[in-house]
N, C-alpha and C positions, 0 to 999 in steps of 0.2 A: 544599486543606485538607479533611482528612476530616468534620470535622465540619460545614461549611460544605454540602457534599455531602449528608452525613443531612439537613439542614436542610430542604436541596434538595427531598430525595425524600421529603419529608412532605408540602412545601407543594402538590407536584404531586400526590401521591393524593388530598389535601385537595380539590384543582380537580375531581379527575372525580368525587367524591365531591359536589359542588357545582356538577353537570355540564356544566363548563367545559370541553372536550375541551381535551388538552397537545397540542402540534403534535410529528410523529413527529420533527423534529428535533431538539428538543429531549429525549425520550427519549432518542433514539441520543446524544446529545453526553454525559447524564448516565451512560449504560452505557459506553460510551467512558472517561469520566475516570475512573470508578472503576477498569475493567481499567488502566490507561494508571501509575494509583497504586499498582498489586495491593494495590487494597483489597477482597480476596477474601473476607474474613468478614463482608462485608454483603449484602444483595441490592439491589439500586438500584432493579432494576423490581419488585418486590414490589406486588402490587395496581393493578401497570401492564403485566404485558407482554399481557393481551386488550388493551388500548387500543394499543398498538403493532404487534400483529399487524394490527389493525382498519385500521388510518392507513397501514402500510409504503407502499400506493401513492403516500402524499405525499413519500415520503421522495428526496431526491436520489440519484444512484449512489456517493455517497461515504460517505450516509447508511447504507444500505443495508448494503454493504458492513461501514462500521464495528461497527453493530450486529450482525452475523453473529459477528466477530471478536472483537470483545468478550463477548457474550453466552457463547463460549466459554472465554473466559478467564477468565471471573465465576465459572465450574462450574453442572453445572444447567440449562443451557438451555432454555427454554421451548420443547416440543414445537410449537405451534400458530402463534409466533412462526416458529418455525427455517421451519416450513412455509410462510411467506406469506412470509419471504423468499428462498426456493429457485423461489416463482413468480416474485416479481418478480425476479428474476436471469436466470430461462426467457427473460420476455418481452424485457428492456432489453438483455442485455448489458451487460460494465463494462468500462470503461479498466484498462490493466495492471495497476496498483498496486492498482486496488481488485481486479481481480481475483483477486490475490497473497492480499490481506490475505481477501475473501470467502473464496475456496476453501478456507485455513486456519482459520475458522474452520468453517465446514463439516465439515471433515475429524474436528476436536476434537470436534466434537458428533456424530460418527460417524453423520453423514447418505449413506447407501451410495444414493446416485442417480445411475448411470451418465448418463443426460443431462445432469443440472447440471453434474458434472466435465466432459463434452465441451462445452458451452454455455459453459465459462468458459475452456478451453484454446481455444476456436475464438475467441473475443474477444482472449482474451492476444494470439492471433496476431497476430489481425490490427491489433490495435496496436502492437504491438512487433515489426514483419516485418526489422527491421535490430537484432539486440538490441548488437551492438557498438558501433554506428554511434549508439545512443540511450542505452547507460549505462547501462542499468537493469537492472544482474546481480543486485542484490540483490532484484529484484521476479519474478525469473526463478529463484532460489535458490527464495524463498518458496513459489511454484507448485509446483517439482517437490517441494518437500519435504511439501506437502501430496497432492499424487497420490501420492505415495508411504507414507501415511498412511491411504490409501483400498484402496490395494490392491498392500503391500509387495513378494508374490511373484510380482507378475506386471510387474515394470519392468525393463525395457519388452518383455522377451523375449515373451512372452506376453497382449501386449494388443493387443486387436484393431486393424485400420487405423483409422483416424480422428485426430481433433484431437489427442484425449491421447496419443498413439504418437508424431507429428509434432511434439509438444512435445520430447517426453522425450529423441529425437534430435537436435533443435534445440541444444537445452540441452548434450548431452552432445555434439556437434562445433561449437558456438562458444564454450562457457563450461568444461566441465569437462575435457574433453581438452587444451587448451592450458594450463588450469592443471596440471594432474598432469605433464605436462612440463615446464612451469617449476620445479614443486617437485622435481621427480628431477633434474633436470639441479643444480639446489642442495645435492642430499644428496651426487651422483657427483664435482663440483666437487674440483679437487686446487688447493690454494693457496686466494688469496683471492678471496671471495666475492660480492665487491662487484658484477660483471658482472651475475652471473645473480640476484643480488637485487633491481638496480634492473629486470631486465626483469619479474620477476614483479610489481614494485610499479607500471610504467608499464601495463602488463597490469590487475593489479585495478583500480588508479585509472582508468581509461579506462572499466571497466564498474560501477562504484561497488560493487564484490564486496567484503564483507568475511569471507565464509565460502562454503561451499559446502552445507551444508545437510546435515542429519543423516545421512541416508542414502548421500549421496556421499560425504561426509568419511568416513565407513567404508568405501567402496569407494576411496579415494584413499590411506587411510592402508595396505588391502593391496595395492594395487599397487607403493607404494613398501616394501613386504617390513615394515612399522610395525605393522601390524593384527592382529599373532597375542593368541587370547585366552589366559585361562586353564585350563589342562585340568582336565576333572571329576575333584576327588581330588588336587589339588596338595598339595604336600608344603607351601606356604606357607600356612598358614592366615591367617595374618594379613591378606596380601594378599586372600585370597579374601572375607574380612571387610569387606575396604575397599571392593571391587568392588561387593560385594552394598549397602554402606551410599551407597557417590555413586552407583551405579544405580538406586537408590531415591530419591535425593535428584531427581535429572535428572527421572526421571518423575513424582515428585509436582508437582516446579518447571516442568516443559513443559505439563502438565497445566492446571495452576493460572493461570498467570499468566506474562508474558514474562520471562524470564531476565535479571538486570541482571548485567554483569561482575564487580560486586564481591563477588558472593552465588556466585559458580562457589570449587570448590573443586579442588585437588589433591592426590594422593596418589602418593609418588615413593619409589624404593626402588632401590638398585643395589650391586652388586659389581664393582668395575674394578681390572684390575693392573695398572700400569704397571713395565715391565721394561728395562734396557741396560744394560751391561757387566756382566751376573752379579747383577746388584742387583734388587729388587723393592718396591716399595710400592704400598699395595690403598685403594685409598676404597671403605668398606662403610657402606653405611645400613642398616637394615631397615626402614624404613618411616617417611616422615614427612607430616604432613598441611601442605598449604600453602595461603595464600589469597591474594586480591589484594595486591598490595604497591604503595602510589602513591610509592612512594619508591627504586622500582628503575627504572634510569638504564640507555641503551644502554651495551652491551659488545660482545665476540664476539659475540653472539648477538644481533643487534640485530634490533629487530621493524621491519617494514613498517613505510614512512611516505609518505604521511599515516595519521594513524590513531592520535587521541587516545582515553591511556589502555590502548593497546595494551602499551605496558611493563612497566605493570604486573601482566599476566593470572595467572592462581594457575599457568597449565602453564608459561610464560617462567620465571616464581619459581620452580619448580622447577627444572627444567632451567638455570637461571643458574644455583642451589645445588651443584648434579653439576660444574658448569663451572669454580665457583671452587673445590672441592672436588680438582678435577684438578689444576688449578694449584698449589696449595699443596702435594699429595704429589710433584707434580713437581719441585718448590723443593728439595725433600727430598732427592730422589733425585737429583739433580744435584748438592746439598751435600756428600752421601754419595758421589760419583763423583768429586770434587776430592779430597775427605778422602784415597780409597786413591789417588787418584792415576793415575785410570784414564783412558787414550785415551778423551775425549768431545769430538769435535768440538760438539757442540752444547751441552755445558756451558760451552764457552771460549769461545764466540763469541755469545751473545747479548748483544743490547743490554740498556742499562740500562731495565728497563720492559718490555721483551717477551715473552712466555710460549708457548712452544710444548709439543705433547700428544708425547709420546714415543713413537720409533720403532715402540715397538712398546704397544700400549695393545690390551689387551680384558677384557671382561667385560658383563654385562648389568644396563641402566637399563628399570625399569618405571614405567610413568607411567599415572594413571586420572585423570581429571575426570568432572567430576558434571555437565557438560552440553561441547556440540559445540565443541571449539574451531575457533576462527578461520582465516584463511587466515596471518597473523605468526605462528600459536602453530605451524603446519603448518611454517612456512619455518625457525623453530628446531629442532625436529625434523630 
């Protein structure tokens, strides 16, 4: 409760004000719940972050951690703060997840300390020296996508030997290269798809992945031939308007505060022919915006499972729209291939209830979101 929180963070200025010192846990829990609510238009430590930088060495390693992470997500980070906990991270070291969650916050407050990023990649390691074997893809996600926030154009081609290089390779021959073949092997797929989706979902599930993390997910989406941008000067403006508006939305929103599903947005746009026996019908959009949908239901296109609320993501609701879209002009075009009376094996023979995309089907679907989708929004794709 937000206001419960303000409440909070009066009574505590009140105490050092009454020179009662706050124990640093209690800080870190109140900058915590705030990020944790993006309740981003308050300051929590206001008239507290000296007494929190003063204390951090009380602070436990989860302590520590949280408050690094938060303090970045709040905006604003207290310079003096950020500094007394980049020492105590020097000296302790932290268990994976908090090292995941520290380093990203780190990153956000654009702390450029080559040691601390090695000091936290060399802890990651050596906790998580089996990361299959312990699950913890999404605390392995979180790291690279913060070293890569530190120093974009140097991953990993160009960073020197040590921790962070050893990471970035780790990451990218147990986590990311097996996934980008599960997902191409999904797109190449002729027939049904079931095989190579359940391997992808015993694959994430095994490492508790639910994404791959901003950076990669754009190296994944052009390996699988997905990732082309907009060229400077497109004949679409419209599209280039949308781009420019969920790319603005993404970085204010990553910035700010962590991303919830329901606040992601998309923006979908396509021209598709579907053509056999002489006949042609086109689903054209120009451009629609889409949001979460909690009321859209496996289909085709069905998302990873486990993985509540995956169904509903705004780029699925998309792309399901393109999908039932297809099918109806197919209905079409098939009715229209009875009408003249045309040789269509595949008008005649389908079951009651089944939909197939026709022999011959092309044209092009544009799809933007306003922040990283997921590893199910990747396998609809």
């Amino acid at each position: 409760d937000e206001a419960l929180l303000l409440a909070l963070g009066g009574r505590l200025r009140q105490l050092e004000l009454d020179a009662e010192p706050v124990p640093f846990r209690v800080l870190s829990g109140l900058a915590w719940a705030h990020a944790v609510l993006a309740l981003t238009g308050t300051e929590p430590l206001s008239g507290l972050t000296e007494a929190a930088a003063s204390r951090a060495t009380e602070g436990t390693q989860q302590e520590i951690a949280n408050m690094a992470w938060a303090s970045a997500f709040l905006g604003s980070p207290d310079c003096a703060l950020m500094a007394a906990l980049v020492t105590e991270v020097k000296v302790r070291g932290l268990p994976a997840q908090e090292c995941a969650n520290a380093a990203m916050g780190f990153a956000l407050s654009q702390v450029g300390d080559s040691d601390l990023y090695d000091t936290l990649s060399k802890s990651f390691l050596a906790d998580v020296a089996k990361p299959l074997a312990k699950g913890k893809g999404r605390d392995w996600v979180s790291m690279v996508d913060a070293l890569s926030r530190t120093a974009p154009a140097q991953l990993p081609a160009q960073l020197p030997h040590g921790p962070r290089l050893e990471l970035l390779v780790a990451f990218q021959e147990a986590v990311f290269e097996p996934t980008v073949r599960r997902l191409t092997t999904l797109r190449q797929v002729q027939g049904s798809r079931d095989h190579a989706l359940r391997s992808l979902e015993r694959f994430a599930t095994a490492l508790n992945l639910g994404h791959l993390g901003e950076v990669h997910t754009r190296m994944a989406l052009h390996r699988m031939g997905l990732g082309d941008t907009i060229a400077e000067g497109s004949t679409r403006p419209d599209f280039n308007v949308a781009e420019a508006a969920l790319d603005k939305t993404e970085r204010h929103e990553s910035a700010r505060r962590p991303t919830r599903e329901r606040d992601v947005l998309a923006w979908i746009e396509c021209d598709i022919a579907l053509r056999e026996g002489g006949l042609e019908e086109r689903v054209q959009e120009q451009g629609r915006l889409v949001v979460f949908d909690s009321n859209l239901r496996g289909d085709d296109l069905r998302p990873l499972r486990p993985g509540r609320g995956r169904a509903g993501h705004a780029e699925r609701a998309a792309l399901s729209w393109v999908h039932a879209a297809v099918q109806v002009a197919e209905q079409r075009l098939l009715r229209r291939l009875l009408r003249q009376g045309a040789a269509s094996p595949t008008a005649v023979t389908l079951p009651a209830g089944e939909v197939r995309v026709s022999r011959e089907a092309t044209g092009l679907v544009r799809l933007l979101a306003s922040h990283t989708p997921c590893l199910s929004c990747l396998a609809v794709c």
